[in-house]
C-alpha positions as CSV (number, residue, x, y, z in Angstrom):
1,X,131.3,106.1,16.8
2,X,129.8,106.2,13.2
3,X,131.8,107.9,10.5
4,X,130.2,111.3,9.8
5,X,130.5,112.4,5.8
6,X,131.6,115.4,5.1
7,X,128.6,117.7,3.7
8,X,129.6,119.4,0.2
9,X,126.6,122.0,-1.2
10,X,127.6,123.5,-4.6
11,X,125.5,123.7,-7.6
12,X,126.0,120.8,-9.7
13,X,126.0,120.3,-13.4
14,X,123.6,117.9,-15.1
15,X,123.5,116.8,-18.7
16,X,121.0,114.7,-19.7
17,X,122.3,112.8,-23.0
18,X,121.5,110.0,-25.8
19,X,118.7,109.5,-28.2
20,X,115.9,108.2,-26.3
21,X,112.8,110.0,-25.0
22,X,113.5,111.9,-21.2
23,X,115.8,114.0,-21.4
24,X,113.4,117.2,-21.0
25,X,111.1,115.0,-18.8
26,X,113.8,114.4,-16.5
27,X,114.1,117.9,-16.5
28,X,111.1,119.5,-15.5
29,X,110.9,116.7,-13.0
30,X,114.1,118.6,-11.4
31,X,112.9,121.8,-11.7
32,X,109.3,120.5,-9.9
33,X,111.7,119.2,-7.6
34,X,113.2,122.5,-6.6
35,X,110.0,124.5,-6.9
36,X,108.7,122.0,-3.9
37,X,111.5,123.4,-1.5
38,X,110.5,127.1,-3.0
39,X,113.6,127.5,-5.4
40,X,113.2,129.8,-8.2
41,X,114.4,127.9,-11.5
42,X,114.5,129.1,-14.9
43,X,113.9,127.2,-18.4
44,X,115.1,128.0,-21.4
45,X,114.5,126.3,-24.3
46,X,116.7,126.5,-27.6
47,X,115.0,124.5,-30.0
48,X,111.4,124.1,-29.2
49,X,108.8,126.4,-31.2
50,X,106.1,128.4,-30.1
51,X,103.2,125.1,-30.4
52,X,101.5,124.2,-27.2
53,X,103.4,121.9,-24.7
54,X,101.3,120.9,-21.9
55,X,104.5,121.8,-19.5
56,X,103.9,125.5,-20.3
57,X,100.4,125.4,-19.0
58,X,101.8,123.8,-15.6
59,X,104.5,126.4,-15.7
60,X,101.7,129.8,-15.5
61,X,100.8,127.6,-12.1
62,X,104.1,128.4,-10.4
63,X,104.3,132.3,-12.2
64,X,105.8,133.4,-9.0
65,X,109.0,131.1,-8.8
66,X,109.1,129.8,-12.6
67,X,110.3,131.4,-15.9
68,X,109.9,129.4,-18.9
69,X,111.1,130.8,-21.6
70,X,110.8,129.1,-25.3
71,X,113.7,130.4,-27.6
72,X,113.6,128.5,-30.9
73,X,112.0,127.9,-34.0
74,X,111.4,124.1,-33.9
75,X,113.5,122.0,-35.0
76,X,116.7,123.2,-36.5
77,X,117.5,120.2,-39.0
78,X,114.0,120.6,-40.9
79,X,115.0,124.5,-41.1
80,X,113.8,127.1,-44.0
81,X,116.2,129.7,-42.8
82,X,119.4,128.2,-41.1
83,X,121.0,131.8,-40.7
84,X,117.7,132.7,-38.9
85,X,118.1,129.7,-36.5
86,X,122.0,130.6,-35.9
87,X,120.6,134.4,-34.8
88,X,117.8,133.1,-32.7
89,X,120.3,130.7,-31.0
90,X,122.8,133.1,-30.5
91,X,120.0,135.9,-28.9
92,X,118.9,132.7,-26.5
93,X,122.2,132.0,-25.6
94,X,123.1,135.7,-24.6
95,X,119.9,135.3,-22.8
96,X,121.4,132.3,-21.2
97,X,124.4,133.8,-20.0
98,X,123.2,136.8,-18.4
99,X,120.5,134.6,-16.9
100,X,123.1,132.5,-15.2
101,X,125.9,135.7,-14.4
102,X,123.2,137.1,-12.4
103,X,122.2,134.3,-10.1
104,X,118.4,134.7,-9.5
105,X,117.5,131.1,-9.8
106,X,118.6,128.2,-8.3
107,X,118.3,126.0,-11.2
108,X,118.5,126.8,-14.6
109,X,117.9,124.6,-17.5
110,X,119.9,125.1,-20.5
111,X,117.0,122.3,-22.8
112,X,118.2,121.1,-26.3
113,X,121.4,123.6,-25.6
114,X,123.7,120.7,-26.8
115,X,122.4,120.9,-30.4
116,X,124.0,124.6,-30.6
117,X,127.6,123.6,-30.8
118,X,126.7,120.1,-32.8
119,X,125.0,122.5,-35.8
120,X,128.4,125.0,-35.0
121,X,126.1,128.0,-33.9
122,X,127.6,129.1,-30.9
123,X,131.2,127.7,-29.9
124,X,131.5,125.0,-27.5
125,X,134.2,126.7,-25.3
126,X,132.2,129.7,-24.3
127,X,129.1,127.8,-23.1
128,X,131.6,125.3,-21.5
129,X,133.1,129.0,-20.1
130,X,130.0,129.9,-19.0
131,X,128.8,127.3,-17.2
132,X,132.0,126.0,-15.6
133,X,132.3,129.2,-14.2
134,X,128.3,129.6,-12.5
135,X,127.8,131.0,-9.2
136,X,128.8,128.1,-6.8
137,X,125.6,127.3,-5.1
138,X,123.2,127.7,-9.1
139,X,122.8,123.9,-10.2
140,X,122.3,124.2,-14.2
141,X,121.1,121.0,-16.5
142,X,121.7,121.0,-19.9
143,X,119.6,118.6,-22.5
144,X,120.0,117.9,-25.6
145,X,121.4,114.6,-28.2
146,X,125.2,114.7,-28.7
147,X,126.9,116.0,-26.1
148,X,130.4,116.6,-26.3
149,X,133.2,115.0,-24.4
150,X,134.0,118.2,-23.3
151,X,130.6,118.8,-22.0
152,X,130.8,115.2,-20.0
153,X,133.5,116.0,-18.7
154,X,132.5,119.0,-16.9
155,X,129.4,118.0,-15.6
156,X,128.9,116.4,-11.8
157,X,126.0,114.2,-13.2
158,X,125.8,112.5,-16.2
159,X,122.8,110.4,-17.4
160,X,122.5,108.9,-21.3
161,X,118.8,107.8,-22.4
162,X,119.4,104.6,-24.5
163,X,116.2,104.2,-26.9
164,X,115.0,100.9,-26.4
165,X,112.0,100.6,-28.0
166,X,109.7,103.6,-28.7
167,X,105.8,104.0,-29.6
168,X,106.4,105.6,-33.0
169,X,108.3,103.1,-34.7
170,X,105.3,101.1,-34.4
171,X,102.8,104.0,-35.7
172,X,101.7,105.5,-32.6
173,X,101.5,109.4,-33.0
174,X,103.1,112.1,-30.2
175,X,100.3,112.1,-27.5
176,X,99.2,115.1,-25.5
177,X,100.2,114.6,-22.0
178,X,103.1,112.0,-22.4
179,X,104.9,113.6,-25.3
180,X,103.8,117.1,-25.6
């Protein structure tokens, strides 16, 4: 008789970590993922600007399962109005939150959220609150460089993109359709 595994559902948490190129791709290839099997999902990005990404196009395809929603004002560290930024984060994460208290999506990603508590925007503990305590089926991904121990910790899935060797350093420009 063959041993039979247990199956476990419940919503997982997935950081993707480090300071190589993917961690969004890996993403959206999630969240395609779940759209296939006709879960609703729901992006939020912290840091991005309003400046065309070709992944927003795709997203207007899937209107009736997708929100995308872009939340920041580029990059934080070239800033012309930190306070701004901290404000704009903080709206984005209360946006967050309720997004994830009232469990309408499957999967939500939470991209470029580990910046937040790096710059000391938001506190740490209360998006680690947050998440940790999700509706038990909503899988959530969180993206972003540094994340915490804490973060690590918490999460069911952990990957770190290494930078190995990367077009720019040898003068290549961002391309549409493989970086933007």
């Amino acid at each position: 008789m063959a041993h039979e595994r247990p199956q476990k559902n419940k919503g997982l948490l997935a950081v993707f970590t480090g300071n190589g190129k993917g961690k969004t791709t890996s993403s959206l290839g999630l969240a395609f993922r779940a759209l296939g099997h006709g879960q609703r999902v729901c992006i939020i990005q912290f840091i991005k600007g309003s400046w065309k990404y070709g992944e927003l196009e795709a997203a207007k395809q899937f209107s009736s399962l997708l929100d995308f929603h872009v939340m920041g004002r580029g990059f934080t560290w070239k800033s012309d109005d930190l306070e701004k930024d901290k404000q704009v984060a903080l709206d984005a994460w209360e946006f967050a939150s309720k997004v994830i208290r009232e469990n309408k999506y499957a999967l939500v990603i939470l991209d470029e959220l580990t910046y937040l508590p790096y710059y000391k925007m938001i506190d740490e503990q209360e998006i680690l609150s947050t998440i940790t305590s999700r509706p038990s089926s909503q899988h959530v991904v969180v993206t972003g460089r540094y994340a915490s121990a804490e973060l690590i910790e918490a999460a069911d899935l952990v990957t770190e993109m290494l930078e190995i060797k990367h077009p720019y350093k040898s003068g290549v420009s961002a391309q549409k359709g493989f970086e933007f």
